[in-house]
C-alpha positions in Angstrom: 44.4 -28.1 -30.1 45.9 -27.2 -27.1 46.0 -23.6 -28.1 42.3 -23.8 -28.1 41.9 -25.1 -25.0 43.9 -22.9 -23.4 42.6 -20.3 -24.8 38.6 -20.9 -24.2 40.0 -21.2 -20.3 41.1 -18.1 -20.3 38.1 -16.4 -22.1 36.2 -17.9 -19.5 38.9 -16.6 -16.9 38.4 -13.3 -17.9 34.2 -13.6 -18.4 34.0 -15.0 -14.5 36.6 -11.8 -13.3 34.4 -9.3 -15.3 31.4 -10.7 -13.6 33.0 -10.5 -10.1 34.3 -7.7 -10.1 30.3 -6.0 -11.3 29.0 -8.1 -8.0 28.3 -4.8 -5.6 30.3 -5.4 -2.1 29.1 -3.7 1.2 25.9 -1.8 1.7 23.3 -0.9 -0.6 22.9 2.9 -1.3 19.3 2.9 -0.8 16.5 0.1 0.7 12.8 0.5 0.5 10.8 -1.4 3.5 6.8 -1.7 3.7 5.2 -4.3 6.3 3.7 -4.5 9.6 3.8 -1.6 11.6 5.2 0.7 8.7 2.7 2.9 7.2 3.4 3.5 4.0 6.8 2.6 2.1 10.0 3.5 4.1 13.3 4.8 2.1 16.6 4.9 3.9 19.5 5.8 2.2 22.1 6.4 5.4 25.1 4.2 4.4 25.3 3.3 8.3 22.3 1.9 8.7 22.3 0.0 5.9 25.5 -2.1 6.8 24.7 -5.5 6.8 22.0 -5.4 4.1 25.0 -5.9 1.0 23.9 -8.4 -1.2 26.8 -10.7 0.4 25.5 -9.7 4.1 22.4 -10.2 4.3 21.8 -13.8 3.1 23.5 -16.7 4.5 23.7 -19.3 1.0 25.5 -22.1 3.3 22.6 -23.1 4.9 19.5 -24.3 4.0 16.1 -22.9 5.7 14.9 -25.7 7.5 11.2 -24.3 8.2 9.6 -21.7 6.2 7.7 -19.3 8.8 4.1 -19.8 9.2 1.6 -17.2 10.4 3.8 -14.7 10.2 3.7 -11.1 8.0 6.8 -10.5 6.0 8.4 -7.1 5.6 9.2 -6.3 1.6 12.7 -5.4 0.9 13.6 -3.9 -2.1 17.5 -2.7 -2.6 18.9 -0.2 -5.1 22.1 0.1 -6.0 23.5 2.4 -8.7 24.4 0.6 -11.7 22.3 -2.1 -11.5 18.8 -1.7 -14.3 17.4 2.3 -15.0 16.2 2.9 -11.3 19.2 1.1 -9.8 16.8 -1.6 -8.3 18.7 -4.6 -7.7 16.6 -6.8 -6.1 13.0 -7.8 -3.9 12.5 -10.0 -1.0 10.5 -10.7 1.7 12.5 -10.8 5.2 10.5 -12.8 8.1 12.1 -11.8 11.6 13.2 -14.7 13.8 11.1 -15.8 16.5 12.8 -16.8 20.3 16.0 -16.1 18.9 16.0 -17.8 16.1 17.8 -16.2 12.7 15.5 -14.0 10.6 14.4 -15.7 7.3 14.2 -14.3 3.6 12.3 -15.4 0.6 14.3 -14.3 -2.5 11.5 -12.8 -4.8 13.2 -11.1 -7.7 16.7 -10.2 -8.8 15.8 -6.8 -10.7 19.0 -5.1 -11.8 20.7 -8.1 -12.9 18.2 -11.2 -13.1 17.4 -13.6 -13.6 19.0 -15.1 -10.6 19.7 -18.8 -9.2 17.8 -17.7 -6.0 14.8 -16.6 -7.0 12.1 -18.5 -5.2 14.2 -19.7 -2.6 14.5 -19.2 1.3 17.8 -18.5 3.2 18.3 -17.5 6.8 19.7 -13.8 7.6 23.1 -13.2 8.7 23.5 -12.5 12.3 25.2 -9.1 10.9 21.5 -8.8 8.6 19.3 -9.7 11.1 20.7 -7.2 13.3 20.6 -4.1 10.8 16.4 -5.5 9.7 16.0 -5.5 13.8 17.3 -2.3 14.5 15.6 -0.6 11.5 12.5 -2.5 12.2 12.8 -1.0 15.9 13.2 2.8 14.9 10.6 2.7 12.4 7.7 0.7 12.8 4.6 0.8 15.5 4.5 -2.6 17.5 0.6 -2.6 17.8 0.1 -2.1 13.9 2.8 -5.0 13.2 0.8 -7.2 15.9 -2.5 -6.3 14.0 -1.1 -7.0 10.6 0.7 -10.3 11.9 -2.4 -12.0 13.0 -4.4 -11.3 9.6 -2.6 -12.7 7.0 0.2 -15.3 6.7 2.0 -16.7 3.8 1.0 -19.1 1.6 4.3 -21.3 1.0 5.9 -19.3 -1.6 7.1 -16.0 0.6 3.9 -14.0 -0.1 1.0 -12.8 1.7 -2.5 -13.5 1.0 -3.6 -10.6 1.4 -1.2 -8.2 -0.8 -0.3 -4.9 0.1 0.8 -2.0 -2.4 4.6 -1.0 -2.6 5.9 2.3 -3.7 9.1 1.6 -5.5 11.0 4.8 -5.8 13.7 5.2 -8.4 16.9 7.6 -8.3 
């Protein structure tokens, strides 16, 4: 009996390692970002700028999102990263910026690559190291009268999406 037991632990030892160790650490090798002030679909794939968007960088899971944003636009995030799915996709989500200082927040839409996930349909707060990267990217490419346009027409409706939904061009490797 004990043989069994001890054995079944270590099966599951060795399933929880295998998992780990398949968990992608650091950047993602490529994002996608539509959303206010962006015309079109951006693709960024400079290992640099994408520090801080790692699936372990971006989201802060220790706290919970007290208020989910209200009149507010969300920019859509998709991240690849090869070896996860066909196209490498990994996953979707919806990344409010803060407002007066205030952490960033992100709706977790899909897990793509390796779904289904625990934290689909669920809000977080961005890293201060995430929120930095989104702000910085956000600053080099979008146009602040567009994303002031599109803020003031459409907000969310609870769930992390937009009521009036826009078109994103998912790109695959």
């Amino acid at each position: 009996m004990k043989v069994k037991s001890l054995l079944g632990a270590l099966v599951m030892l060795l399933l929880t390692a295998s998992v780990a160790l398949a968990w992608p650490e650091g950047p993602p090798d490529k994002v996608s970002i539509n959303g206010p002030g962006i015309k079109g679909t951006i693709v960024i794939a400079d290992k640099n700028s994408l520090e801080g968007l790692g699936p372990e960088q971006f989201m802060d899971f220790s706290k919970s999102v007290t208020a989910v944003p209200q009149n507010s636009t969300p920019y859509e995030v998709v991240r690849y990263i090869k070896g996860f799915g066909a196209s490498g996709t990994f996953d979707r989500l919806h990344y409010y910026p803060g407002q007066g200082g205030s952490a960033g927040r992100i709706y977790y839409v899909e897990a793509i690559g390796y779904g289904p996930s625990h934290v689909e349909g669920k809000w977080f707060y961005a890293t201060p190291q995430g929120d930095a990267a989104m702000k910085k990217l956000l600053a080099k490419y979008t146009s602040k009268s567009e994303a002031a346009t599109a803020k003031a027409e459409s907000a969310p409706n609870g769930r992390g999406q937009r009521q009036s939904p826009r078109q994103t061009l998912m790109i695959a490797y």
